[in-house]
N, C-alpha and C positions, 0 to 999 in steps of 0.2 A: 088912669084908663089903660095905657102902654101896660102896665104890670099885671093891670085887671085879661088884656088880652093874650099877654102871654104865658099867663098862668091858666089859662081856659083849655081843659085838656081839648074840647072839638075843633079850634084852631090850631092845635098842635098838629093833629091827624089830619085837618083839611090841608095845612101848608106842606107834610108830609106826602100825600098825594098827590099834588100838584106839580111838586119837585118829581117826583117818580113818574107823571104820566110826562113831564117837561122832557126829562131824562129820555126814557123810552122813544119821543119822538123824537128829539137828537137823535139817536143810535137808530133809529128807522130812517133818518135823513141820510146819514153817516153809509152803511151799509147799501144804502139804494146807490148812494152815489159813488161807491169802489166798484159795484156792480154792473151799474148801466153805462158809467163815465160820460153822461148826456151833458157835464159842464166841464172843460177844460181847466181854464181858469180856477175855480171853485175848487178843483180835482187837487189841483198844482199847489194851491195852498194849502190843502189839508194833508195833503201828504208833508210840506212842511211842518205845522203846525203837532201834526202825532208827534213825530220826534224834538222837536225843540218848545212846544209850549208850558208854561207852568216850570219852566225851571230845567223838565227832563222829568218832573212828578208824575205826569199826563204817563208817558210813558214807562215810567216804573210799573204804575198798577197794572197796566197793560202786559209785561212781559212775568210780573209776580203772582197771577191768578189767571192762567192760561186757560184752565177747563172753564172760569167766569168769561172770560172773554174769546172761549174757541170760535163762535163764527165769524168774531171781527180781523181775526188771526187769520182763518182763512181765506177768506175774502181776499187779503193783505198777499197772501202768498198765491194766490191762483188770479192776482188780476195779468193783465196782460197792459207795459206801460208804454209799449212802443206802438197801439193799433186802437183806434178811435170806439167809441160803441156803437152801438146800431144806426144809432140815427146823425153821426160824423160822418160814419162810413156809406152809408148812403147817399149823406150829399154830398160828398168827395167824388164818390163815381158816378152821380148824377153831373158834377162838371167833367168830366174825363168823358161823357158820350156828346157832351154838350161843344168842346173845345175837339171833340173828333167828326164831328159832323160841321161843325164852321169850317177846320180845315179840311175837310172834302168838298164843300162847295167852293171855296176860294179856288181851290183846284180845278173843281170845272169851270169856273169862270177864267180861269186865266187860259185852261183848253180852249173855252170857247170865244175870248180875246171878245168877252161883252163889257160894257164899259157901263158900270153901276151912275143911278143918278143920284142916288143918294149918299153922301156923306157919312160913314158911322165914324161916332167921336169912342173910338178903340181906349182911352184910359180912363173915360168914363165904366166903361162895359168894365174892364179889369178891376178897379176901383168896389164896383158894387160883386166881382166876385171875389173877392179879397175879403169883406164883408160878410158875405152871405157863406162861401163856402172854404173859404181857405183859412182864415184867422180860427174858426172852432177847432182845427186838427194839426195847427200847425205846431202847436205844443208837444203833439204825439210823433211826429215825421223829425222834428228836427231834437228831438232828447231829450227837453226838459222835465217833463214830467216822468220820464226815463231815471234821468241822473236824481231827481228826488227821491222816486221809488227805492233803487238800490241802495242809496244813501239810506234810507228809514232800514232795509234790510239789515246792512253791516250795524246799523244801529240795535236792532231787537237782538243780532245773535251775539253781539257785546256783551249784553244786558244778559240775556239765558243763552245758552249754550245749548239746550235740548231742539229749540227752534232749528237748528244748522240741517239737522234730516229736512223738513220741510224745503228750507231756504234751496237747498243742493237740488232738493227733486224741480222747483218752481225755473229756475235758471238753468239748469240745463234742459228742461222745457221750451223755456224760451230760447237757449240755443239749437233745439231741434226742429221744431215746430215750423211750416211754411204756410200755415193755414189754410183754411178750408177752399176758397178760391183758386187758388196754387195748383191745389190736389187735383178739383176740377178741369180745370186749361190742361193739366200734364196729362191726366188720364184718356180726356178727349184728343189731346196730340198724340196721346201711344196708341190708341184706338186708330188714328188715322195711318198711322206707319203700319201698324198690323194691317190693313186693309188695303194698304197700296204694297205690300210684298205679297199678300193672297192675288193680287190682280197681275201682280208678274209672274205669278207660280204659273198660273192659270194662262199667259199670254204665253210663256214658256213653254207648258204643256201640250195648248194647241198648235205651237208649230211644231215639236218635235213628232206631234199626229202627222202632221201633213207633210213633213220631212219624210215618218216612213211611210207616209203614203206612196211618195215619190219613187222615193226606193224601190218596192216593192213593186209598182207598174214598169220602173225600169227594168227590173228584174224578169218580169216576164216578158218584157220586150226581148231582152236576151236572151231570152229561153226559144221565144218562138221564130227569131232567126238563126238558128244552130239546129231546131229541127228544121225551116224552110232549109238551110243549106245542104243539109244532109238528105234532102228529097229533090235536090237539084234545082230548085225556083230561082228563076233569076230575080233580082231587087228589084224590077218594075214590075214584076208581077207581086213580087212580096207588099211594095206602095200602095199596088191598086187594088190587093185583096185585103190587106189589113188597117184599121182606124188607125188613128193618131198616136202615138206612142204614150201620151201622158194626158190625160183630162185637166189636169194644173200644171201650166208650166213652173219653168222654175222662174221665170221672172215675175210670175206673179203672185207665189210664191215668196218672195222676197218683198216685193212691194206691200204684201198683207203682212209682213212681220214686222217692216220699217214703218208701217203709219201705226200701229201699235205701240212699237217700241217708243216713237215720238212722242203719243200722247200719256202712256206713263209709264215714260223711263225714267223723270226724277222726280223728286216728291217735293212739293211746294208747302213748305212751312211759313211760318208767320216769322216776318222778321225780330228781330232783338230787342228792337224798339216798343214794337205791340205784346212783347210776351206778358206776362205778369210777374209780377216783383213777388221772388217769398216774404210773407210775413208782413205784407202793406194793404191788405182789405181788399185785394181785386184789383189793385193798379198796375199799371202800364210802366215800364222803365221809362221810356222818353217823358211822360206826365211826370213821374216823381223826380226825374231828373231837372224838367222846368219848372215845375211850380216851386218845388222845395229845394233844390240844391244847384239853382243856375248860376254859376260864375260870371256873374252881371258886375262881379264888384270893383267902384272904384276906389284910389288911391292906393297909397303904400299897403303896399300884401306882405312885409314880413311878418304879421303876426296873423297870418292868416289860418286857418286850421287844414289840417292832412284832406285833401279832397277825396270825398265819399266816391266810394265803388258802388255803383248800385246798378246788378246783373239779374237774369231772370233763374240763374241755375245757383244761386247762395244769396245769403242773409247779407243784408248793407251793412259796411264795413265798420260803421262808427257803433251799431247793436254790436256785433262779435266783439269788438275791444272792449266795449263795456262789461259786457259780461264775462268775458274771459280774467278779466280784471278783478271783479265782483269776486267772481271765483277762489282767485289768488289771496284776497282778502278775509274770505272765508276760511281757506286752509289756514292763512295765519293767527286767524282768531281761536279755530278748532281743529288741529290737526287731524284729528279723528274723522271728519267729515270727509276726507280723502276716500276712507271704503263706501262710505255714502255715495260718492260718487259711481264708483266700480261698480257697485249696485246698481247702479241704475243708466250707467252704459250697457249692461250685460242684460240687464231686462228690458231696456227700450231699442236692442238696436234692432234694425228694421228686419223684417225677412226677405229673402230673397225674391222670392216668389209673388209676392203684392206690391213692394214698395218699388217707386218710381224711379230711375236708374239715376236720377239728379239729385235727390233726395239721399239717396244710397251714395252718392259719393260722397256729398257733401257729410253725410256724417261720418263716416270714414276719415274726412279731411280734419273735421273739428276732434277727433278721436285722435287724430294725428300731430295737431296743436297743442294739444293736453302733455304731449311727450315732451316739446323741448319747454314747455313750463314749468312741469311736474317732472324731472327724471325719475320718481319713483314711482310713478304709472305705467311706466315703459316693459316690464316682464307684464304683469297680465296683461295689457293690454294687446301685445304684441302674441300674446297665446293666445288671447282670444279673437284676433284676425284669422290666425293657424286653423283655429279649430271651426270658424266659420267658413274659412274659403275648404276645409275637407269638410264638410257639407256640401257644400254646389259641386267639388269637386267626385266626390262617390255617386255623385246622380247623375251625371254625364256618363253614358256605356261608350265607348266605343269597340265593338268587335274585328273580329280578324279578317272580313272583308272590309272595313273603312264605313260597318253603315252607325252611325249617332241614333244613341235614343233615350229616354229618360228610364230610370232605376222606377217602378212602381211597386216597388215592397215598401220604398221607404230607409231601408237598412241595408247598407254598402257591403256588409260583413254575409249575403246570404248569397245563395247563388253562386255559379261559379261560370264564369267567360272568360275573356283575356286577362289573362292574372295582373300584369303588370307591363306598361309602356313600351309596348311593343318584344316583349323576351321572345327569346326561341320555344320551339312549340317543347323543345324536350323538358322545360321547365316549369312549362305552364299541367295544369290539373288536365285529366284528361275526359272528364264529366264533358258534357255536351253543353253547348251555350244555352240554356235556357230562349224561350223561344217569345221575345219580344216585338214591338212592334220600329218599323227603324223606317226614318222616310226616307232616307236615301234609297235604301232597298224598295220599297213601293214606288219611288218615281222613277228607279231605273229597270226595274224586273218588268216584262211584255204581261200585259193582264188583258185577256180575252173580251171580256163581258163589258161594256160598258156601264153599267149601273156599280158594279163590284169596284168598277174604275174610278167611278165620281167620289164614293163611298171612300174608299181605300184614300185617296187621296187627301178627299178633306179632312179626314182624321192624320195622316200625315204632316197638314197644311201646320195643322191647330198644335201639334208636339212640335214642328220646327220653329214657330215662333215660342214655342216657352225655352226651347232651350238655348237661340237666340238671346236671349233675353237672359235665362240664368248663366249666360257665358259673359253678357258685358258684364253682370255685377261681380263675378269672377275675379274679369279683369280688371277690375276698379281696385278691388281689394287684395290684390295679387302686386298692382302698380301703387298702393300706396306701401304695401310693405317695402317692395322693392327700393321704391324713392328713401324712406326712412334708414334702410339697412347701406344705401351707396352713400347718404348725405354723412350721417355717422363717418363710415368708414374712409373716407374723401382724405385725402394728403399730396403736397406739392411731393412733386419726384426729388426735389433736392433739398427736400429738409428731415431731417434726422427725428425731430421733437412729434411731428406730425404723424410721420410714420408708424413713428412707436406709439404714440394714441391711437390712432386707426386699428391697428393691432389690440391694441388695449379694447378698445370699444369695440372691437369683432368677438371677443373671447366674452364681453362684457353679456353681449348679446344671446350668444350661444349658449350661457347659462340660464337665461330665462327661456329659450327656448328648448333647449334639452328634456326639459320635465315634458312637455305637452309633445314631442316628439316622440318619448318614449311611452305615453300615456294612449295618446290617439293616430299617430302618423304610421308608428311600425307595426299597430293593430291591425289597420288598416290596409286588406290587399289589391283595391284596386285606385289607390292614390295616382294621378297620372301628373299633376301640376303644382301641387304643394310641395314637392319634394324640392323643387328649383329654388323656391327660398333659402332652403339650407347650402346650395349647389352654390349660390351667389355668394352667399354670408364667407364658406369655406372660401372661394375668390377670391374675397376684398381681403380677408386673412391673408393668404397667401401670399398675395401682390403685397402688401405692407412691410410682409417679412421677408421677403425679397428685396424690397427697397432698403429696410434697416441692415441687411445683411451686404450691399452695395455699398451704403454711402458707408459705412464702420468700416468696411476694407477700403476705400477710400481714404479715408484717415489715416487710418494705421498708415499706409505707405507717404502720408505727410507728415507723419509724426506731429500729430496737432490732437490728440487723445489726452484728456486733462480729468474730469471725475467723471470720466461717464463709464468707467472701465467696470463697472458693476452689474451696468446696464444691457453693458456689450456681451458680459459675460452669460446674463440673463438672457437676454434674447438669441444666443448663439448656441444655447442647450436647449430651445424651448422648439420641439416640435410642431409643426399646424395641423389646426384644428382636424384635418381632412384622416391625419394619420390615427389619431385618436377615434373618430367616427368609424372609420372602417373597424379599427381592433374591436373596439364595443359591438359591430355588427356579428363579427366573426364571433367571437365568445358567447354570445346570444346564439348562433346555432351550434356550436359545439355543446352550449350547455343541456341537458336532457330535462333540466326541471322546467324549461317554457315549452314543452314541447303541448301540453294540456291547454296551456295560457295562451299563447301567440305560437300561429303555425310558423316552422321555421324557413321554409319554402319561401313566404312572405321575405324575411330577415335576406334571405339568399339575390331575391329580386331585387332587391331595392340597395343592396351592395352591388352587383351587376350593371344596374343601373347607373349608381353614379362613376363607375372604374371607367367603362364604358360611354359617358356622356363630359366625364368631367377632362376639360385638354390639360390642366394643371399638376394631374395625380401626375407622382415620380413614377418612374421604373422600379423604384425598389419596394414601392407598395403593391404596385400590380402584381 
């Protein structure tokens, strides 16, 4: 009968179907569940289970038939393993309003020193939240489902290597990424900083009215006793025929600017505690730091793990290492996956202009991690800071009166105002500054009309917060090169070895940045703060060989010079960098063929500038 049924072709094709519709809703479970992540547990094992089940077979087929298996792949690379799904996430910050409202009432109860009659048994309450809301996410908060994740990762790009594009874009994803919550809370706190500096403008404003109010009634108070003097009135006739000198005194006056200035002179932000954690669904630091990472532990703590940083302006500490890590792993599987990278710093970093100034540093900083990992990241990466901060850096005008305003063509190269960092006018262009809108100039120029006045202003109000604003990210990434370029170059004064690296890695530097200097910076005529990168770099140069030029006369006169006499000799012919930069400047305007390319006026400024600004240059260069 067995033979009779297995040789029956309609049981063949039924048991076939079955297998296939069995299959299908596996891989419908499968998928729902990297997607929605509604079971932790369940989550934790399958991600084990792809990599290690069947031997490593499970996942052969998976990484050998990738366009069979593309949406399981993606799924795999676009899940997120460190942040709950909908409905984790939900009741996580359902306890978090829940545990914030108990302690507000505890607080008023202890204000109002009422003495409860009822009893609550507190590890009961803990207990059933432990239960209900903490044990489903606590898989996601504290890494494990994390560290299986990445583990399956390095596992798939073992296996294929074409994966690693994917793998690179997904992780550094999740090293950038603060999520959507985050983005919220920042946006409505820069919204509120914008709103309390319009209300100082405006508190500023009205009293500098009332200031020349003042004035001004002074003023004909003094007018109109210089003609009474000069028609001979004595001052009690001048008392008694004319009003009071001033309708607003000054003390009350004063008193209208001081209860102003009190109620908002400083800005009340939410403390540190209440901010929101990037990258943890809408939580609170002080929550994430009790429910998930409280140092409650007892016994011996040497084998205790590096305790977590967890801040509302960067990613928690033990994410960053993980994946920085991830990363590292990756390059050494597929060294090629290094421009994958570069790719995709250069396409995802923020813009100026939208992104959040915590956001913006922070990826700056993680940009800046990649360097002492990766030393071979370190030239582009380091041109493409250059060529980002001369972006914000050409949109900042500032003119020959001192008034700020943004570039609205878009393009640094059009136009012509103050050529360069303040030069003499004999070398500046002699075209007429283009006629912008500058708010220093509107809040300080006398405007008649008041409607003109409200108008004029608010549109001033709204350009000094953007450029506010495009000047911190400036200086964020002005201060990360700086940091990068001093740490590099860093040597104790009395050691010889240090010096001469510092040296080394100043020159090291200067070659990656030469090309994008010569590409975009000498292009460029109205550079005012990029240029000090280079001003520095020549510095720490400087100082270095100075120091090596020190301590080797030092020696010499101790006669203690053993094999370093090569070294000595190298460094004692080797000019700095500073003397090299100028001659290339000068030969660039001597030469007639850039005259079409780069105007040489530019080249002349921007030598001027640094002869001029830099304390280090010799006499023999000047």
């Amino acid at each position: 009968t067995n033979k009779l049924n297995n040789n029956n072709p309609s049981n063949n094709n039924n048991n076939a179907r079955n297998t296939a519709i069995e299959a299908a809703r596996r891989h419908a479970l499968l998928t729902e569940l990297l997607s929605r992540k509604q079971n932790p547990q369940q989550l934790l094992y399958t991600l084990h289970a792809i990599s290690t089940s069947n031997s490593g077979r499970d996942l052969d087929r998976l990484v050998t038939n990738p366009k069979l298996h593309a949406q399981l792949i993606h799924l795999v690379m676009r899940m997120d393993p460190f942040c709950p799904g909908v409905d984790g996430g939900s009741g996580i910050r359902e306890l978090q309003v829940i545990r914030r409202a108990d302690r507000k009432a505890k607080l008023d109860r202890t204000n109002s020193k009422a003495k409860t009659k009822v009893k609550i048994d507190e590890s009961a309450i803990q207990h059933k939240e432990q239960i209900k809301y903490i044990a489903p996410t606590q898989p996601f908060f504290q890494y494990q489902i994390a560290d299986a994740y990445l583990h399956l990762i390095i596992t798939l790009i073992s296996s294929n290597s074409i994966l690693s594009v994917s793998a690179v874009r997904a992780i550094w994803t999740l090293l950038t990424d603060f999520g959507g919550k985050w983005m919220e809370a920042e946006m409505r706190r820069q919204e509120e900083r914008r709103k309390w500096r319009r209300r100082r403008r405006v508190m500023q404003r009205k009293r500098r009215e009332l200031e020349k109010q003042q004035q001004l009634k002074l003023k004909m108070q003094e007018s109109l006793v210089k003609r009474f003097k000069s028609d001979d009135v004595t001052e009690s006739t001048l008392s008694s025929s004319t009003p009071p000198p001033a309708a607003v005194s000054v003390e009350k006056l004063t008193e209208l600017g001081n209860e102003k200035e009190e109620d908002n002179d400083v800005l009340e932000e939410e403390p540190e505690g209440e901010r929101v954690v990037p990258g943890m669904s809408g939580l609170t630091v002080d929550f994430v730091k009790d429910v998930f990472f409280s140092n409650d532990k007892k016994g011996d703590d040497t084998n205790t793990p590096e305790e977590e940083i967890i801040c509302s302006d960067r990613l928690a500490s033990g994410r960053v290492q993980r994946l920085l890590l991830t990363l590292l792993n990756i390059f050494r599987l597929c060294p090629r996956s290094k421009s994958d990278l570069l790719r995709e710093i250069s396409n995802n970093f923020p813009h100026y202009k939208t992104c959040p100034p915590a956001l913006y540093q922070w990826y700056s900083h993680v940009c800046l991690q990649l360097l002492h990992l990766v030393p071979t990241m370190e030239g582009p990466i380091m041109s493409m800071f250059v060529d980002k901060a001369l972006d914000m850096d050409v949109e900042i005008k500032i003119d020959d009166k001192g008034g700020v305003f943004l570039d609205d063509s878009g393009n640094g190269n059009e136009g012509d105002g103050e050529f360069f960092n303040g030069m003499p006018d004999e070398l500046v262009t002699s075209s007429p500054m283009p006629k912008k809108r500058s708010f220093q100039h509107l809040s300080h120029e006398g405007i008649t009309t008041p409607t003109s006045n409200v108008a004029l202003d608010t549109t001033a109000e709204d350009e000094s917060d953007h450029i506010n604003e495009i000047a911190e990210r400036l200086d964020t990434l002005m201060t990360v090169l700086y940091e990068h370029i001093i740490q590099a170059t860093a040597f104790s004064p009395d050691s010889l070895s240090e010096a001469m690296m510092a040296a080394v890695n100043a020159r090291r530097m200067y070659r990656h940045l030469d090309e994008v200097f010569d590409k975009k910076v000498r292009t460029t005529d109205r550079s005012k703060f990029v240029q000090f990168v280079f001003f520095v770099l020549f510095g720490r140069e400087n100082d270095a060989l100075e120091a090596v030029g020190r301590l080797m006369a030092k020696r010499e006169k101790m006669k203690e010079i053993k094999n370093e006499a090569l070294d000595v000799d190298l460094f004692n012919q080797m000019d700095p960098l500073y003397r090299g930069f100028s001659a290339k400047l000068i030969d660039v305007f001597f030469n007639p063929s850039y005259a079409g390319d780069v105007p040489r006026q530019t080249v002349v400024c921007y030598l001027a500038s640094f002869v001029s600004r830099a304390t280090y240059v010799c006499p023999e260069t000047v």
